[in-house]
C-alpha positions as CSV (number, residue, x, y, z in Angstrom):
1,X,118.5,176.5,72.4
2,X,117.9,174.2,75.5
3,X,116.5,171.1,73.5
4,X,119.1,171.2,70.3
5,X,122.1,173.4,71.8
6,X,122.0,172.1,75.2
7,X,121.9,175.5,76.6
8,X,121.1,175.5,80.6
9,X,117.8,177.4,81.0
10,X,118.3,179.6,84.7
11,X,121.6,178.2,84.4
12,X,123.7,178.8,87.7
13,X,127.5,180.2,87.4
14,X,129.8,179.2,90.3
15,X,130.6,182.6,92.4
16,X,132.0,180.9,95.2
17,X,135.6,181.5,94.5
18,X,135.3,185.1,93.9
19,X,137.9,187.4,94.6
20,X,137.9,189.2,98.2
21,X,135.7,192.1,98.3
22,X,136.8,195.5,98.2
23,X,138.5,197.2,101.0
24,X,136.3,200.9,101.7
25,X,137.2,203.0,104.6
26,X,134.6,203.9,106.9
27,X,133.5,207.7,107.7
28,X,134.7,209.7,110.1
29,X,136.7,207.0,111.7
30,X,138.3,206.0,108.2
31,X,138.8,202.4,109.4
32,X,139.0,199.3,106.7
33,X,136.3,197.2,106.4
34,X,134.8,195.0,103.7
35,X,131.3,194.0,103.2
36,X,131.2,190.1,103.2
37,X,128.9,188.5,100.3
38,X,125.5,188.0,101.7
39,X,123.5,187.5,99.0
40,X,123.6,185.2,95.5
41,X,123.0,187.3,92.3
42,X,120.5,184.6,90.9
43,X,120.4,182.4,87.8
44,X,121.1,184.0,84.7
45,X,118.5,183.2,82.0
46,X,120.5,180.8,79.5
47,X,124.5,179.6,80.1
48,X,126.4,177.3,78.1
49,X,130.1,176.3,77.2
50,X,130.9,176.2,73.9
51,X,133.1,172.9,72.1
52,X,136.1,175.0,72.0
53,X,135.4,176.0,76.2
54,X,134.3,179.4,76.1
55,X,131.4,179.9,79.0
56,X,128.6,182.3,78.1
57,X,126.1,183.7,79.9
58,X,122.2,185.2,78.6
59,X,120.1,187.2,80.0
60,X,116.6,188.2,78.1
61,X,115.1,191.4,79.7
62,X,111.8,191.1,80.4
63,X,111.9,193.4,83.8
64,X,112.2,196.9,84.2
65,X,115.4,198.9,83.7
66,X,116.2,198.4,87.7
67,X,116.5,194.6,86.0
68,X,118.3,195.7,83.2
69,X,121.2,197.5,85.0
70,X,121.4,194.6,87.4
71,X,121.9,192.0,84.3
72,X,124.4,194.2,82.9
73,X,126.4,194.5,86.5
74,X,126.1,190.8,86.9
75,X,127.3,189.7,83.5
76,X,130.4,192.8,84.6
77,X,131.2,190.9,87.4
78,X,131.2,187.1,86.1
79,X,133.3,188.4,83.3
80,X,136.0,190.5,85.7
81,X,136.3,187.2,87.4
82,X,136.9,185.2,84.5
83,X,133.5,182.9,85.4
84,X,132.6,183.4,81.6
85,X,133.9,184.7,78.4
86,X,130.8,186.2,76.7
87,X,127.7,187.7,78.4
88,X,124.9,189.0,76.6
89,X,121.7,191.0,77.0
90,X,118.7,190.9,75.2
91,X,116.3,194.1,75.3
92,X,114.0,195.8,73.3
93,X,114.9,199.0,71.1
94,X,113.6,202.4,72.0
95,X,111.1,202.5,69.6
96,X,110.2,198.6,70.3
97,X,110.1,200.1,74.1
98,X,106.8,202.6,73.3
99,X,104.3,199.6,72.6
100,X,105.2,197.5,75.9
101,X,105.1,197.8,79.4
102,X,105.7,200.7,80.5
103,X,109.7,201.4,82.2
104,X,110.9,197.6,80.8
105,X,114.8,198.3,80.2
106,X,115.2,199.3,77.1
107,X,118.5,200.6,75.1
108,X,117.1,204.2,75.1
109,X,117.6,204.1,79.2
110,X,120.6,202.3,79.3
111,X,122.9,204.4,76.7
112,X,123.9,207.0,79.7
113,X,125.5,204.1,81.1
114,X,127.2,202.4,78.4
115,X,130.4,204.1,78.5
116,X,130.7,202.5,82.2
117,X,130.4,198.9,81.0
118,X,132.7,200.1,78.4
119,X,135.5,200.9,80.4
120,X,135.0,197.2,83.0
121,X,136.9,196.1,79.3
122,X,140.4,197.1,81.2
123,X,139.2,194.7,84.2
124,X,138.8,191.6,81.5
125,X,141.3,189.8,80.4
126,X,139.4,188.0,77.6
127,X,136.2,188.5,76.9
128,X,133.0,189.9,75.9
129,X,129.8,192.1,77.2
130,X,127.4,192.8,74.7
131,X,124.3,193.9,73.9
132,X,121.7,193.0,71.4
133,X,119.1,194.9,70.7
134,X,115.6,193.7,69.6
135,X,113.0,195.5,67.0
136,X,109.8,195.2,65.8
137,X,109.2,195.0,61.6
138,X,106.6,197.1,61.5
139,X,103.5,198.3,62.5
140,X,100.3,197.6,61.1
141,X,96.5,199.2,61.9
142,X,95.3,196.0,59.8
143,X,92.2,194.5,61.9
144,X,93.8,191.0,60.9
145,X,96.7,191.5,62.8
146,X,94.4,192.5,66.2
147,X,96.2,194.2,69.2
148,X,96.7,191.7,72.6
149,X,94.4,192.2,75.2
150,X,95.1,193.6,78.3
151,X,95.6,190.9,81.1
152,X,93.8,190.9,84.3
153,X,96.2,189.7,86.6
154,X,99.8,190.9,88.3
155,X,99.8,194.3,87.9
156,X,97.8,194.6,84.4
157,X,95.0,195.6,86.7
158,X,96.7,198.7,87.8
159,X,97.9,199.8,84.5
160,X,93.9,199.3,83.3
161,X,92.8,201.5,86.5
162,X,95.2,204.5,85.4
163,X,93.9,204.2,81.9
164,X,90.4,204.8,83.4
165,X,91.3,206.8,86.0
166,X,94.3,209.1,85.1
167,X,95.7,211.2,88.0
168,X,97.4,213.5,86.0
């Protein structure tokens, strides 16, 4: 995608020019107040523009589902502001989700919430949020097909220890 496509890999979309925030009213006093923009959302995976002009933003979930429902907001919110056309996420299936790590975001966790990200439609003028979802083929006890190991590093080592060690 990078190399052929020209696809930016952490490619950076321009929030600068966002609209204002949201007036709230504080409680009990019910003044006005809006809460100034103090942080940057981050990179989003891949982003490209198309020949024909049309921005579009990738994110591949890797993280957990905290992750995943902060891709989706972010792609939301690029979109509302017309920063992109078409923003996508990547995550496994539910079933595809049972033989990884355990809470990565996963469609299974994220369908309560669909009908949300549905309705941010009214908010875009044009575009696009979608999801795709990836599966496995199959699965296989073949011994030439041998499972990965388990790492020893980051937090592999804790997952091992509750393994050995269940508390429950």
């Amino acid at each position: 995608m990078v190399k052929i496509e020209g696809w930016q890999a952490e490619g950076e979309v321009d929030l600068q020019h966002l609209e204002e925030q949201p007036e709230f009213h504080l409680y009990p006093s019910m003044e006005s107040y809006s809460e100034p923009i103090t942080s940057a959302f981050g990179d989003f995976d891949f982003v490209t523009t198309t020949d024909g002009g049309i921005r579009v933003a990738i994110e591949w979930e890797t993280g957990n589902i905290s992750s995943s429902h902060r891709s989706l907001n972010k792609l939301s919110i690029v979109l509302a502001a017309k920063k992109i056309q078409a923003g996508v996420l990547i995550l496994p299936s539910r079933s595809l989700y049972e033989h990884l790590t355990d809470r990565i975001g996963n469609i299974g966790e994220l369908s309560p919430y669909l009908g949300m990200w549905k309705s941010m439609g009214t908010a875009v003028e044009r575009g696009m949020l979608a999801i795709a979802v990836v599966e496995h083929d199959e699965l296989t006890d073949d011994p030439k097909f041998p499972y990965l190991k388990v790492g020893k590093d980051g937090r592999a080592i804790e997952g091992k220890g509750k393994r050995i060690n269940p508390t429950t």
